[in-house]
N, C-alpha and C positions, 0 to 999 in steps of 0.2 A: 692566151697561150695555154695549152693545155698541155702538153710534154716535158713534166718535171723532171729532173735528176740532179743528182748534187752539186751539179754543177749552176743549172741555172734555176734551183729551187730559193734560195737565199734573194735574187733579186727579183723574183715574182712576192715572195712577201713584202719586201720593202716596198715594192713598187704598192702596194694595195693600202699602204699607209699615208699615201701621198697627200687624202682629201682629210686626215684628222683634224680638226679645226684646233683644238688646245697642241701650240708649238712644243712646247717642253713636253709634254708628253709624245708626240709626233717622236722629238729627238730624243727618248729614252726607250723608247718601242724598240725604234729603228739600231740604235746600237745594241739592245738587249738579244734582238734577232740575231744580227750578226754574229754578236759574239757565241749564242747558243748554238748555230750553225757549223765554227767554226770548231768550238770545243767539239761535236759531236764528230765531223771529217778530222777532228784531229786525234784522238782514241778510239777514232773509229767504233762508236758505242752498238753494240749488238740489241738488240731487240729485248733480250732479255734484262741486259742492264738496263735499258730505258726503264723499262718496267719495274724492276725492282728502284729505279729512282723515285718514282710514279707514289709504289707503298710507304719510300720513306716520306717524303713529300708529307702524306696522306697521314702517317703516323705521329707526325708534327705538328700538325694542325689539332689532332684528335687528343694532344695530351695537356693541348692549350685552357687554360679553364680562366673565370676572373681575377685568379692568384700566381696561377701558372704562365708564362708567357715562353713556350720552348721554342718558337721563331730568333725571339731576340737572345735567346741562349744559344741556337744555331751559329747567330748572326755575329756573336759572341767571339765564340771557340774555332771560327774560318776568319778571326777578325777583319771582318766586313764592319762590323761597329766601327771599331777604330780606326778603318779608313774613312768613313764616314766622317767621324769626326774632326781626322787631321785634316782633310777637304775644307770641313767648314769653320775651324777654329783655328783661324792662326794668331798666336797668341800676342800681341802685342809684348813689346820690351816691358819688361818688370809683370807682368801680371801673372796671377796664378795661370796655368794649365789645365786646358781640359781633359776627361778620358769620360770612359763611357758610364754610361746610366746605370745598367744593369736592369735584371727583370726584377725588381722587388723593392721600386718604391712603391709606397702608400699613400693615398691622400686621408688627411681627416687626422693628421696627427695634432698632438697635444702643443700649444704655445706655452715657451717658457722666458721668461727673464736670463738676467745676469744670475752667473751662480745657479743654474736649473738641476734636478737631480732627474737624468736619465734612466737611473736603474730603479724608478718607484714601482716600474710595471715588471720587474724583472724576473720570472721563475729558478732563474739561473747565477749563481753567485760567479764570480770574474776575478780579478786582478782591478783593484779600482785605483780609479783614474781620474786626475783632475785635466781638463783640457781648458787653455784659457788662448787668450789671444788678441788678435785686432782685423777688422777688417778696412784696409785701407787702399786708397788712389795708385795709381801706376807712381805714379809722385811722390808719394809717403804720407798724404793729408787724409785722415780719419775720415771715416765714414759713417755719420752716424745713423742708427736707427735700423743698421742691414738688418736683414733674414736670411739666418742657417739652418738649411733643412738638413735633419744630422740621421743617418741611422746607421746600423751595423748587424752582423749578426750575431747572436748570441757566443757563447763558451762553447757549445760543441757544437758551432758551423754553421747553423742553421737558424735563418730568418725566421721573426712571426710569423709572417705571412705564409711560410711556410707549413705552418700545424695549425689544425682546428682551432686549439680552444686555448693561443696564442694569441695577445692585441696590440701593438703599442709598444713592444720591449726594445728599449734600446735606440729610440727612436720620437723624434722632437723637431720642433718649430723656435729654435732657440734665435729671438731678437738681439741685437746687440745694443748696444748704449749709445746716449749722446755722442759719450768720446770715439764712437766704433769698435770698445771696447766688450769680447764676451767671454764668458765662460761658462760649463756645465761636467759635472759628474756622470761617470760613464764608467765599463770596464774595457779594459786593456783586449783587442783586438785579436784576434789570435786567426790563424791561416785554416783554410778548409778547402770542402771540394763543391764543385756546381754540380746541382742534380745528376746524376746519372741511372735514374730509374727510368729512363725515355728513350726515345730512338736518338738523341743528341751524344746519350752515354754510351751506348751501343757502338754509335760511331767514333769516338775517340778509342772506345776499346779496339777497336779495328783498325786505328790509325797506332796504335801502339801509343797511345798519347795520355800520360795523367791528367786527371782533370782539378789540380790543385791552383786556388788562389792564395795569392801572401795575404797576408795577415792587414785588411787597413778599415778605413770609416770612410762612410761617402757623407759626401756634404754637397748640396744647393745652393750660390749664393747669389744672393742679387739686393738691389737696392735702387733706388729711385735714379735714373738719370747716367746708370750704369751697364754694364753689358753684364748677363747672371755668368756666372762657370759652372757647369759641370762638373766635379772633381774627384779625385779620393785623395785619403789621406794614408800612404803605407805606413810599417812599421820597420825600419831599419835593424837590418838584421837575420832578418825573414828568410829562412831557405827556398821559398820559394820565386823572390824578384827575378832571377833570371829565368825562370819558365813559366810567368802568367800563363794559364789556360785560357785568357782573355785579350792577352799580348797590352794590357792597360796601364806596365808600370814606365813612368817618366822619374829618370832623377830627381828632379826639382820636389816633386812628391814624395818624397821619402822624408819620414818623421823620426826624431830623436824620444824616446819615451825613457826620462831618468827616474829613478827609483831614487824616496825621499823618504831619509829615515829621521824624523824633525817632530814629536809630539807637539811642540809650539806653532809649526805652520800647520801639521795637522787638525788642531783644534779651529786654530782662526778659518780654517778654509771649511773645515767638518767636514775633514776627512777621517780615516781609521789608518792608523800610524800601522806600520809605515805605508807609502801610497805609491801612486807613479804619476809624473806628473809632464805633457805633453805641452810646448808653449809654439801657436801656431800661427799666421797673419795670411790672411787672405789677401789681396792685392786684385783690386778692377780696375777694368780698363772703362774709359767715358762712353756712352753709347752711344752707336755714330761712327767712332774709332777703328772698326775693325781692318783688317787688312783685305783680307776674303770677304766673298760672297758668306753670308751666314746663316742657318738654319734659323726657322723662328723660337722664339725662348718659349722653356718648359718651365712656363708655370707651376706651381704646384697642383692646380686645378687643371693643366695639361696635359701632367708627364705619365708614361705608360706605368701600370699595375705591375 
């Protein structure tokens, strides 16, 4: 066939995808077409819009670096992530909740014990914070031995990973104990905004849209014989839970953080009176268990930069 037109240009691609040998990809071609097709007969996109899709495209790619990832911040703020997520995590009765990754984990961070002190690398002083907890079974049986990948961003918004001559701050490989028992010092979480020096910022300015996160900590967890979560941990209270610029707050995730004005717990814990003190318990589900089809797990030697 050689006589395309909108009408029967969509099933001359499909049809040309017929001989792909890899099926899943065959069936994600073939709906990606269509849908491309039909979004463009459906706003009827002019040549010139294509185009300027073309530079944004182009301008997203080009602000990618090994620290930067503005795809998954795209992917992010159209929450595409977190459909993504809700697809592949459906969360078993009792278990924590997933949400998304975010562009700024690290690998290579620092393992801590029981009692870790998070803020050693810290340039930025906080609101400190003891976090303690347990990581346990959909059941309520201890889990020992887990690993909580913990990081956050500093006091005024912004990840290590984000500045040069930034390592490490606020950010750990926190083990938990026999009992499933963990805890670590940290500072208190405070709300900020995603990059907007990119074409990503650009576009939420254009959407009329703030690009503000509440206030919380991301955690990793996983553990032998377990399915890992994905998660975060908000801050109750936060002015901005009801408009994630990332659309990633679930109730179940929202954290009580009480203020402890106690010289005597302060000392035993070595803290600086007064503090704030976060009591948290993670909850996995058996691995195997899932309801859904499930993504494969992001190790820490897996998961995106």
């Amino acid at each position: 066939m050689r006589q395309f037109n909108e009408d029967t240009l969509t099933a001359a691609v499909v049809s040309r995808l017929k001989e792909t040998k890899d099926k899943r990809l065959r069936e994600i071609m073939t709906a990606a077409v269509k849908h491309l097709h039909a979004f463009a007969r459906e706003v009827h996109l002019t040549e010139e819009e294509w185009f300027e899709g073309i530079k944004f495209l182009t301008a997203v790619g080009q602000k990618c670096d090994d620290k930067r990832q503005e795809f998954i911040l795209l992917s992010d703020v159209l929450g595409l992530s977190m459909m993504v997520v809700a697809l592949n995590h459906k969360t078993s009765p009792g278990a924590t909740e997933a949400t998304v990754l975010g562009p700024f984990f690290a690998h290579g961070a620092k393992e801590y014990g029981y009692g870790a002190d998070l803020r050693e690398r810290a340039t930025m002083k906080g609101e400190d914070v003891w976090v303690s907890g347990r990581v346990l079974s959909v059941d309520g049986k201890p889990i020992p031995n887990a690993t909580l990948d913990i990081w956050q961003a500093k006091a005024d918004g912004v990840y290590d990973v984000q500045e040069a001559n930034s390592e490490f701050e606020l950010r750990g490989r926190v083990k938990a104990n026999a009992k499933g028992e963990y805890a670590f010092k940290t500072y208190k979480p405070k709300f900020y905004g995603v990059p907007t020096d990119g074409p990503v910022g650009d576009l939420l300015r254009a959407m009329n849209r703030h690009p503000m996160r509440p206030a919380h900590m991301h955690a990793i967890v996983s553990a032998p014989g377990y399915q890992q979560v994905i998660t975060h941990v908000f801050v109750e209270g936060d002015p901005y839970l009801d408009s994630d610029a990332v659309f990633a707050v679930k109730d179940s995730l929202i954290g009580k953080y009480t203020k402890v004005n106690s010289p005597e717990e302060a000392k035993k814990l070595g803290m600086p009176n007064p503090f704030v003190k976060l009591s948290w318990d993670f909850h996995l589900s058996p691995a195997g268990k899932a309801k859904a089809k499930s993504r494969k797990a992001i190790a820490p030697s897996d998961a995106v930069a």
